[in-house]
Structure formats: structure tokens, C-alpha cells
TIKE-74318 format. One record per residue: residue number from 1; residue in one letter; y, z, x of N, C-alpha, C in turn. Coordinates in pm, whole numbers, plus 50000, padded with zeros to 5 digits. Each point is the difference from the previous one (the first is absolute). Last residue first. Layout:
   i aa  n_py  n_pz  n_px ca_py ca_pz ca_px  c_py  c_pz  c_px
 NUM  A     Y     Z     X     Y     Z     X     Y     Z     X
...
# end
This chain:
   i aa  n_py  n_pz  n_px ca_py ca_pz ca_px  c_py  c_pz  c_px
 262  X 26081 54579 68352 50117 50066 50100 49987 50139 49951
 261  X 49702 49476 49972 50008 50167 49967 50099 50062 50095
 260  X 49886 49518 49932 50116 50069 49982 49987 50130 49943
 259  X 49584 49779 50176 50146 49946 50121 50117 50060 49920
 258  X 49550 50030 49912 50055 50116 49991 50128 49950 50071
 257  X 49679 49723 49837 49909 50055 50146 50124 50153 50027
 256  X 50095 49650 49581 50020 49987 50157 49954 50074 50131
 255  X 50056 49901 49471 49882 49953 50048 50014 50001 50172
 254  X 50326 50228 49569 49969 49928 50114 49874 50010 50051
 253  X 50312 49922 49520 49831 50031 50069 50025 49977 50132
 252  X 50382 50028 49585 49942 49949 50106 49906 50089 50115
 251  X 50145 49935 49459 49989 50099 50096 50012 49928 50124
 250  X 50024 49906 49477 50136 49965 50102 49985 50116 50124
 249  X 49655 50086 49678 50077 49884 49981 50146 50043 50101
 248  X 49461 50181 49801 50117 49977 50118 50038 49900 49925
 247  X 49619 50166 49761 50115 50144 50018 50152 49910 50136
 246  X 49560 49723 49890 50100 50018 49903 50142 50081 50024
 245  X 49610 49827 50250 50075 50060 50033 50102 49980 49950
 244  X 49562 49899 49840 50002 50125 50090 50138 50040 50049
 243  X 49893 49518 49877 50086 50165 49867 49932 50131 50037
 242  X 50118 49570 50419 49892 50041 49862 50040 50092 49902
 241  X 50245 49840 50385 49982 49903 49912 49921 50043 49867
 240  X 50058 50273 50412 50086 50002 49916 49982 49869 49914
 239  X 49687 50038 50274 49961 50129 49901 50184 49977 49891
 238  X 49959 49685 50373 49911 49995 49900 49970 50095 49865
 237  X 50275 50040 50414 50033 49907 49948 49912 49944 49809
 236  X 49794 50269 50338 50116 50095 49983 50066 49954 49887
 235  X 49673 49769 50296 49983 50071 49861 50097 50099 49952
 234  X 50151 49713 50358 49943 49918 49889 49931 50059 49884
 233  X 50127 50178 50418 50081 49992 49942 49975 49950 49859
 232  X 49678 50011 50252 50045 50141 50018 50139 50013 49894
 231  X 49766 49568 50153 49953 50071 49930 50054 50158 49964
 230  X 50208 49780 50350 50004 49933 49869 49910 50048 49903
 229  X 50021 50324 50452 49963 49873 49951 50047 49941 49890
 228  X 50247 50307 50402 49908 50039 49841 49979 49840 50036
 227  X 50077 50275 50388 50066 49908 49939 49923 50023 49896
 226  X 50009 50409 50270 49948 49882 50027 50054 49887 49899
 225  X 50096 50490 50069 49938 49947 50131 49943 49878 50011
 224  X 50181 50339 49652 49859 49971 49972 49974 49923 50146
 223  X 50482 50050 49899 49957 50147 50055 49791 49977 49995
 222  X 50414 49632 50085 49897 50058 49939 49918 50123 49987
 221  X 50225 49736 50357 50096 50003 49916 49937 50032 49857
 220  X 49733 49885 50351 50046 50046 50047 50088 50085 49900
 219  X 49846 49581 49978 49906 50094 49920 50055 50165 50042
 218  X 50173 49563 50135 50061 50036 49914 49914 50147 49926
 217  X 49848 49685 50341 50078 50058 50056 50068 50106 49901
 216  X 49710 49636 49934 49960 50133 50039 50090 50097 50017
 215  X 50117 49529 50019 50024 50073 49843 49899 50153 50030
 214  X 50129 49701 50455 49924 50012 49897 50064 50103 49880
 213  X 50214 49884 50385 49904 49917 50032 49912 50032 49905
 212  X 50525 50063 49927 49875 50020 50001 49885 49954 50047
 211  X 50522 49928 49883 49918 49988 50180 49930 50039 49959
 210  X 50223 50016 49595 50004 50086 50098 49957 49967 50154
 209  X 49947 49684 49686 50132 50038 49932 50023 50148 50130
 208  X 49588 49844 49915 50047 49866 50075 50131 50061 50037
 207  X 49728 50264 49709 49982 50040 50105 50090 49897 50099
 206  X 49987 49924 49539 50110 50143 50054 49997 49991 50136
 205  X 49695 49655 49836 50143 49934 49986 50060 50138 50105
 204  X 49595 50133 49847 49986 49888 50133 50153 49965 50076
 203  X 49935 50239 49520 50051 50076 50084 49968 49948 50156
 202  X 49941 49705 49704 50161 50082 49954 49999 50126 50075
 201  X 49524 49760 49921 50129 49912 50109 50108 50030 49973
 200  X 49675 50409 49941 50045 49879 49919 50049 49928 50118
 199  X 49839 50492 49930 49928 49883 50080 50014 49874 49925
 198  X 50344 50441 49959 49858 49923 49969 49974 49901 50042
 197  X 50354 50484 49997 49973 49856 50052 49850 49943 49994
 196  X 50213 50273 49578 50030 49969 50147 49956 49920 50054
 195  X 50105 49967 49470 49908 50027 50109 50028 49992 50177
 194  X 50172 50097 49450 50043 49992 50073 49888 50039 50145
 193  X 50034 49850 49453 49911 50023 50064 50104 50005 50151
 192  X 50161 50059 49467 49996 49954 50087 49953 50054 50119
 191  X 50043 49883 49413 49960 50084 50135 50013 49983 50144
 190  X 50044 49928 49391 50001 49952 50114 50032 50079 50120
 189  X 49786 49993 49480 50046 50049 50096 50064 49891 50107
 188  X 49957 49972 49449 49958 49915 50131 50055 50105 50083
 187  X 50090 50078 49521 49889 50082 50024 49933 49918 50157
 186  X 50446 49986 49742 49902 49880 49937 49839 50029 50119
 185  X 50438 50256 50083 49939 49992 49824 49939 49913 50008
 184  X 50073 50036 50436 49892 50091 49975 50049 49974 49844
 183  X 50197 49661 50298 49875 50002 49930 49930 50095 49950
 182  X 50486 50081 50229 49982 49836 49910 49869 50007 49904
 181  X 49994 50305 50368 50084 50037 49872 50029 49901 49909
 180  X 49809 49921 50418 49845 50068 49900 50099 50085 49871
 179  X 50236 49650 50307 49927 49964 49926 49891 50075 49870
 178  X 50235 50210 50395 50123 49949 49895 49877 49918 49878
 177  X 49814 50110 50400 50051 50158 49930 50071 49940 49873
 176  X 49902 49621 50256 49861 50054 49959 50050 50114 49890
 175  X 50304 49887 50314 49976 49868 49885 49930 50022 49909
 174  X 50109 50259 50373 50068 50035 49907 49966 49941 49905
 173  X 49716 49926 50402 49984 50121 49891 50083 50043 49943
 172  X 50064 49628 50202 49934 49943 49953 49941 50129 49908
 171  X 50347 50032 50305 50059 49937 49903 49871 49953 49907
 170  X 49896 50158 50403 50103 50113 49915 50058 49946 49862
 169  X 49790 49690 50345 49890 50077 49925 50064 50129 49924
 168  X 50315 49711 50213 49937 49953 49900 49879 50050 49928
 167  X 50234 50197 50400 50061 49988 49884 49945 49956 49908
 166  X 49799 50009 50347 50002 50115 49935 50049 50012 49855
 165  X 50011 49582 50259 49854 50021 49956 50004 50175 49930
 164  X 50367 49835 50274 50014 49926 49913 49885 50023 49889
 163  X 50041 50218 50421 50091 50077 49876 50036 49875 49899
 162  X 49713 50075 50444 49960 49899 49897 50086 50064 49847
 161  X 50008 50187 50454 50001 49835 50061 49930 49923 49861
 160  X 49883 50519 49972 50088 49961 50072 49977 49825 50035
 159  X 49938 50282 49607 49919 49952 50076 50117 49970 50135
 158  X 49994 50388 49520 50100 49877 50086 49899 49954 50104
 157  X 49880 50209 49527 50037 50064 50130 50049 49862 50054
 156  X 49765 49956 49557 50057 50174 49977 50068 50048 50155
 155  X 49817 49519 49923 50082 50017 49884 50054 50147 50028
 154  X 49679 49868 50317 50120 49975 50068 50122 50002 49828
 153  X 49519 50049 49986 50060 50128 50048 50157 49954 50015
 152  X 49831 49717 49630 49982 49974 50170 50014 50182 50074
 151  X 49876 49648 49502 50141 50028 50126 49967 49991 50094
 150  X 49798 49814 49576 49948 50055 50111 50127 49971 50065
 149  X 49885 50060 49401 50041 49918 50117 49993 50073 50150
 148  X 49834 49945 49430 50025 50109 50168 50028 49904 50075
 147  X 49929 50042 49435 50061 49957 50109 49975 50061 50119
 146  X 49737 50010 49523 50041 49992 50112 50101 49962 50054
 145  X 49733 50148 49472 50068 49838 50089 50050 50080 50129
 144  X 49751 50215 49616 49966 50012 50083 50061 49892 50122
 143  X 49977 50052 49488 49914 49832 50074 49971 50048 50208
 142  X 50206 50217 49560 49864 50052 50074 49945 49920 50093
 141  X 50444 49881 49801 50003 50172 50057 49828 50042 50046
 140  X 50172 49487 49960 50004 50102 49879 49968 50126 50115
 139  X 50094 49525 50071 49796 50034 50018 49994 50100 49908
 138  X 50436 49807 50082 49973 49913 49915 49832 50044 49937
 137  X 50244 50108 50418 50078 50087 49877 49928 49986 49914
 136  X 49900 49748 50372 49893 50135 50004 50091 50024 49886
 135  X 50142 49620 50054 49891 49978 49916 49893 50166 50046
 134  X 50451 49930 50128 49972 49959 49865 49886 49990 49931
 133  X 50141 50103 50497 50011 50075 49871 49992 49962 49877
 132  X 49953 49708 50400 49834 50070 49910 50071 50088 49958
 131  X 50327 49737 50248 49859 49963 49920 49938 50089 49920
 130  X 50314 50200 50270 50040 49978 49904 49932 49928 49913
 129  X 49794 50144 50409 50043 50092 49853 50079 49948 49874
 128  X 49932 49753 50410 49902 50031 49899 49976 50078 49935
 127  X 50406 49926 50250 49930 49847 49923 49854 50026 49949
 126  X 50227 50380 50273 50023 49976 49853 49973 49879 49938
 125  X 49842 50076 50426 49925 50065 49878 50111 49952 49868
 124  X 50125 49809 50363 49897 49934 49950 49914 50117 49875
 123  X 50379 50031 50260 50051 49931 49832 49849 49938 49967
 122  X 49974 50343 50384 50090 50053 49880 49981 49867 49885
 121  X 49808 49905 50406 49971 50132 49945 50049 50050 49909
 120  X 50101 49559 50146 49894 50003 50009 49930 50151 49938
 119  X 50452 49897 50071 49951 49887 49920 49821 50008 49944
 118  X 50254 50256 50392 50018 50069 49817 49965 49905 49945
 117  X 49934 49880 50429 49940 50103 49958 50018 50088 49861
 116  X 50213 49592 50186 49845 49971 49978 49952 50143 49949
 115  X 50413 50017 50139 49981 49913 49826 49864 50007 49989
 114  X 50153 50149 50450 50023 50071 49866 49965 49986 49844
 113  X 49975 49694 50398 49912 50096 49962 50014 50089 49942
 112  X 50310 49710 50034 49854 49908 49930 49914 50106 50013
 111  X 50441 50126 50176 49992 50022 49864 49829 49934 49919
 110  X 49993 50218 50503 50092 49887 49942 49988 50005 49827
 109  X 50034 50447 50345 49948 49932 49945 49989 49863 49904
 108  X 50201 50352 50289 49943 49856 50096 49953 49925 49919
 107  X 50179 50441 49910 50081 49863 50008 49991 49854 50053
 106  X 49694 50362 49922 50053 49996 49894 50089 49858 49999
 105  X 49699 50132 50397 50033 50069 49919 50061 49920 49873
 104  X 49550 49823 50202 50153 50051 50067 50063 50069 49892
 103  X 49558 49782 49876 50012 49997 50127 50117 50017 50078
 102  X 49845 49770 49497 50077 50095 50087 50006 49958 50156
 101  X 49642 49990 49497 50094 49872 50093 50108 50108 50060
 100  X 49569 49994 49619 50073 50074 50104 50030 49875 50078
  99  X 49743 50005 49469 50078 49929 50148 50037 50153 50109
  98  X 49714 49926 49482 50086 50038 50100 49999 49970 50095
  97  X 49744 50029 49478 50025 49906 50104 50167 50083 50091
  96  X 49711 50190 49617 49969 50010 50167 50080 49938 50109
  95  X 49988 50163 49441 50063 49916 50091 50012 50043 50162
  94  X 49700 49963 49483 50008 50109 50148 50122 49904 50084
  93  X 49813 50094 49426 50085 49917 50070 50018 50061 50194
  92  X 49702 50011 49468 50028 50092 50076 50053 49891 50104
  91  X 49834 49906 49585 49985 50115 50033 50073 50068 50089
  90  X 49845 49515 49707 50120 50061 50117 50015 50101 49984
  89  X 49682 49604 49705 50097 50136 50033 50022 50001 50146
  88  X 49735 49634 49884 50018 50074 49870 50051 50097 49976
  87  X 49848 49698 50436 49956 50103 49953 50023 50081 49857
  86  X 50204 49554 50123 49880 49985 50058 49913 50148 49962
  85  X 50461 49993 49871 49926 49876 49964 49879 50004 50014
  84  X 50284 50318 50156 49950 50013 49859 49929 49906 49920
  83  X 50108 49993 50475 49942 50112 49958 49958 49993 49832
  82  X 50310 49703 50124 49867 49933 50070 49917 50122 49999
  81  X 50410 50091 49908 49949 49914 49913 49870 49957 49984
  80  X 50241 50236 50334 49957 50091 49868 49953 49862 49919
  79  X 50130 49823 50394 49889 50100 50026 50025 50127 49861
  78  X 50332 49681 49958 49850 49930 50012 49890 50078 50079
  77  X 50435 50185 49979 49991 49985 49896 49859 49898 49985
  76  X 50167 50071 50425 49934 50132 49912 49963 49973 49877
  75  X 50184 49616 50217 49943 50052 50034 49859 50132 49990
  74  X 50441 49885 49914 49923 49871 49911 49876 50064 50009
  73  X 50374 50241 50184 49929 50054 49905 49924 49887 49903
  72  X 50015 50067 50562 50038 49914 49894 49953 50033 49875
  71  X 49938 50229 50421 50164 49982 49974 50035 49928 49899
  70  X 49527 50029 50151 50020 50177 49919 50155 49932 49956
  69  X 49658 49619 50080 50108 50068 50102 50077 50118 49898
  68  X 49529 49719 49980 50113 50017 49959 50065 50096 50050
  67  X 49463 49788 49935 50139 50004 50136 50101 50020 49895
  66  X 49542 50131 49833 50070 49913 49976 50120 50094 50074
  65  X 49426 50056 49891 50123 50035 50053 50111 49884 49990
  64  X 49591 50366 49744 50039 49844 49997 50136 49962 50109
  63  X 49553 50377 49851 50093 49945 50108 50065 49904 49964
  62  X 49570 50129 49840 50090 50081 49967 50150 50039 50089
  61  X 49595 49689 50039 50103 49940 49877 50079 50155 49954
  60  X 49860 49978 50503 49934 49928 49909 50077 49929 49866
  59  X 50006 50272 50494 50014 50084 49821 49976 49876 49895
  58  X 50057 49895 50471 49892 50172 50022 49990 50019 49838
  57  X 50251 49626 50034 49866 49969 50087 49936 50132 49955
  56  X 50480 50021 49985 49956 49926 49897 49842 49979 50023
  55  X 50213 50135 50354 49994 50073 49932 49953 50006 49843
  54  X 50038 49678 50310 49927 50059 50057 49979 50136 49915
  53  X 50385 49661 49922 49873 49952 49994 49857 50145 50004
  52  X 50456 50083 50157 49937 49995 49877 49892 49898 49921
  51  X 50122 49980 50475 49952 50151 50003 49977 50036 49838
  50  X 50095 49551 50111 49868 50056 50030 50000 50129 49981
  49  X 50395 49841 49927 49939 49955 49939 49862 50059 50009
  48  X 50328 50286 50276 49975 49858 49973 49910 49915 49880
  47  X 50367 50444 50214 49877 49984 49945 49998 49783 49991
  46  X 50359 50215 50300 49923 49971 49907 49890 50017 49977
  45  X 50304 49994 50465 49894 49968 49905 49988 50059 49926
  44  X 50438 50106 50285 49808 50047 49983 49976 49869 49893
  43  X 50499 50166 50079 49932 49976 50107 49862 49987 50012
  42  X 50360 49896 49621 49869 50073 50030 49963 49999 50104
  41  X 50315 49712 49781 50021 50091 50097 49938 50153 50028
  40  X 49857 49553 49761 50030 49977 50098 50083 50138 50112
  39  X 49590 49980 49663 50117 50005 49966 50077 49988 50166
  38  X 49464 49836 49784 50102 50126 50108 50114 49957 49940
  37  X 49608 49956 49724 50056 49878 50110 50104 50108 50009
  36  X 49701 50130 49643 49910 49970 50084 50045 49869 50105
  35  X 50168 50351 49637 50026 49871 50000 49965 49874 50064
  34  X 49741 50352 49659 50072 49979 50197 50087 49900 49948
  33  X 49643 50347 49659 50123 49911 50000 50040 49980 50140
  32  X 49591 50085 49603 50018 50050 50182 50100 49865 50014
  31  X 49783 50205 49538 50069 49932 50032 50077 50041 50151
  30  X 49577 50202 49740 50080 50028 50079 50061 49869 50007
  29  X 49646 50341 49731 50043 49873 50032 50149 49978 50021
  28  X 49649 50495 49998 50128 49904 50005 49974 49844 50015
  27  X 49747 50395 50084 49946 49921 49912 50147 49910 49937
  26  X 49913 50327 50373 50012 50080 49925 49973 49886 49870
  25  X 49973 49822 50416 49926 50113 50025 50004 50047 49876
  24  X 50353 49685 50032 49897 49969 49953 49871 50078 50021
  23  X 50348 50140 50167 50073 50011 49842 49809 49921 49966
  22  X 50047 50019 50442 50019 50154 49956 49974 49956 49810
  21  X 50102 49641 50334 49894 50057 49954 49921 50123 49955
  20  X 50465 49845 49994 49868 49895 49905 49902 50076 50040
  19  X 50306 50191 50253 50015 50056 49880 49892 49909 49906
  18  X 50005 49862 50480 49930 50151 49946 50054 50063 49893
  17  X 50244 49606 50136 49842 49951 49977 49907 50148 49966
  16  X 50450 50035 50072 49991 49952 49913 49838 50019 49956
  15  X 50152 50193 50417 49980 50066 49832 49959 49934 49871
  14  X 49896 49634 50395 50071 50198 50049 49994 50117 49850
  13  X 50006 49430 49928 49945 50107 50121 50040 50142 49967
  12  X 50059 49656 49666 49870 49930 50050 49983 50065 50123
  11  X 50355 50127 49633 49883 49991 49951 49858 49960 50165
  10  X 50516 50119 49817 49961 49955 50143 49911 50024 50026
   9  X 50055 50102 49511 50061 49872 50089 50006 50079 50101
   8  X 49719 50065 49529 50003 50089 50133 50080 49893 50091
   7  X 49848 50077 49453 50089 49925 50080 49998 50083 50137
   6  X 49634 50122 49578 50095 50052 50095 50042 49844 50064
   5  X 49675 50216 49569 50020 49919 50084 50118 49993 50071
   4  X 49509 50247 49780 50181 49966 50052 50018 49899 50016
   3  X 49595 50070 49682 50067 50026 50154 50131 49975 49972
   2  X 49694 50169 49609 50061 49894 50020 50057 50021 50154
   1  X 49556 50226 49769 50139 50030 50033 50069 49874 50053
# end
């Protein structure tokens, strides 16, 4: 049987890094995407070189990684390439990469962090969707081709002191919804993974953002009582990539410990 092969960007921690290694669990070869150098109005650190390095390490030659910034469609467009180059197809597309930035209400909020955050969550998926539709169209109706991309609980409900980040994760499950009408004649789903609060440096960042003396804190807010892991999210993420989960398209999945059950 011929493997997958999958594009995954904000590739080298947190979901990212637990979707590679999920996808590759299932026999996937994986192009693992960062931009791996902070953004200046990001209050937090970055993934770093090393952290994709490291990831690249655990997986071997079924891994290949390369820095590039989700906002640039040079960018995307050379992580499909370099997929199809190096591995011989393109299967399936994950857009992980995401920011949070805030910390006051609405009007406090400065325009750099505003930007940073739709730049980053929103135009970054569509910079890789718009990449790789051509060449999942191109795989044909059995080929079984992918999209999913990773919101947020905060896409389907309001956060308080971060209505820049809601917004944009709202805007990221219209993109998606809208997209899986674009791609269902040419037989590519696309999907979207919406995970509560998880043991990431993004939700470290949330906790900063609230006075929190710890991201524990958030488990609370969860009806399961406890934070989820990246892995958790990550196979979720995964199953929708595969042709098991043909029957969906333009759904969004929540992976969230029950946080938007009403």
C-alpha cells in the first residue's frame, strides 16, 4: 500500500508536533512546518529551531522539516512542493499553526495584535489551502485528499479578554465550512478540529493573559475535569485525514473535554 503523505504547519510543538506524530503512527510521511522565531507582538516564545529539529530526530526519514512562515503564500506553496517532491504525493493538509495575543477588552486591543492574530490563524490557513488545492483536486476522487484545520472551543463561544482570538478562530470554522463546498465535487473533504483547553505553550500564554498562576486552572472549565493532552487532540486530527472519514465534510469536531456542551 502506498503511504500518505500530509503537510502539517505549526509543526514543531504542542498540537502541531502531536499531529506528526500521530499521522506518522498511522504510516504517514510528513512535511513538519514552523516558523520557528517569535513574532514580535506575541507576548510568548515560539517554537524554535531545536524544537523542530527534535521532532525531525524521533521520526527519522519519515519526517522532513522546513521553517516557513504559514503568512507567506511563497512559502506554502514550497511546502506542497517539497511534499511532492521529496515524498511523490500530497494527501492530506493540517493547519495547526496558531497564536493568541490579547489580555483586555476589545478596545484595548492594539491593532499589531489584532493583525498578528488573524494573520496567523485565519490567512495562514488559507495560505495553505490555497497551496495544496491543486494538487489534492489534481489526486482525483479516490485519492481520498484532506483538509483540516485546528480552531478552537473559543471558534463556537466568546472568551472573555481575548475577542480578537475568538473572532479569528470563528472565522477559521467559516473558512473551512466554506472551503468543504468549494472541494466536495472533486471528492477532497475538509474539516475542522475544535480543541479545548490543552497542555500547550498557547494555553501557558492564556493562562499569563488572565493572572493565572497556572494553566491547571482552566480544567475547571471542562466538564471531563481536566486539561486534554496534544495527543488527544492529535488523533482526532488524524482519523479525519484518513478515508475512514470519508462520510464528513465541512463539520467541525470538538475535541474539548465537553467545554461547549450547552
Amino acid at each position: 500500500m502506498t503511504r500518505r503523505v500530509a503537510v502539517v504547519t505549526g509543526a514543531a510543538r504542542g498540537i502541531g508536533a502531536a499531529t506528526v506524530d500521530a499521522l506518522v503512527g498511522e504510516g504517514y510521511r510528513v512535511v513538519a512546518v514552523d516558523r520557528c522565531r517569535d513574532i514580535a507582538e506575541v507576548p510568548y516564545p515560539l517554537a524554535t529551531p531545536n524544537d523542530l529539529d527534535a521532532l525531525v530526530a524521533r521520526h527519522g526519514d519519515a519526517v522532513l522539516g522546513l521553517v516557513g512562515d504559514v503568512r507567506s503564500a511563497t512559502d506554502m506553496a514550497l511546502a506542497v512542493e517539497t511534499a511532492t517532491r521529496h515524498f511523490g504525493r500530497l494527501n492530506a493538509v493540517v493547519a495547526c499553526a496558531g497564536v493568541v495575543a490579547g489580555g483586555g477588552p476589545l478596545w484595548e486591543m492594539s491593532d499589531a495584535a489584532w493583525d498578528a492574530v488573524w494573520s496567523v490563524n485565519v490567512l495562514g490557513t488559507r495560505r495553505l489551502i490555497e497551496a495544496a488545492a491543486p494538487t489534492l483536486i489534481a489526486n482525483g476522487p479516490d485519492a481520498h485528499s484532506r483538509v483540516v484545520a485546528v480552531a478552537s472551543a473559543a471558534g463556537s463561544t466568546g472568551l472573555f479578554h481575548l475577542a480578537g482570538y475568538s473572532a479569528a478562530k470563528h472565522a477559521v470554522v467559516g473558512l473551512v465550512r466554506a472551503v468543504a463546498m468549494d472541494l466536495a465535487p472533486y471528492g477532497v473533504t475538509a474539516n475542522v478540529v475544535s480543541p479545548g483547553s490543552t497542555r500547550t505553550p498557547v494555553l501557558d500564554a492564556s493562562a499569563a493573559i488572565y493572572g493565572l498562576d497556572s494553566a491547571e486552572r482552566f480544567a475547571a472549565q471542562q466538564p471531563l475535569g481536566r486539561l486534554l493532552e496534544p495527543s488527544e487532540v492529535a488523533h482526532a486530527i488524524a482519523w479525519l485525514c484518513s478515508p475512514a472519514s470519508s462520510a464528513m465534510t465541512g463539520a467541525n469536531v470538538a475535541v474539548d473535554g465537553g467545554m461547549t456542551v450547552h
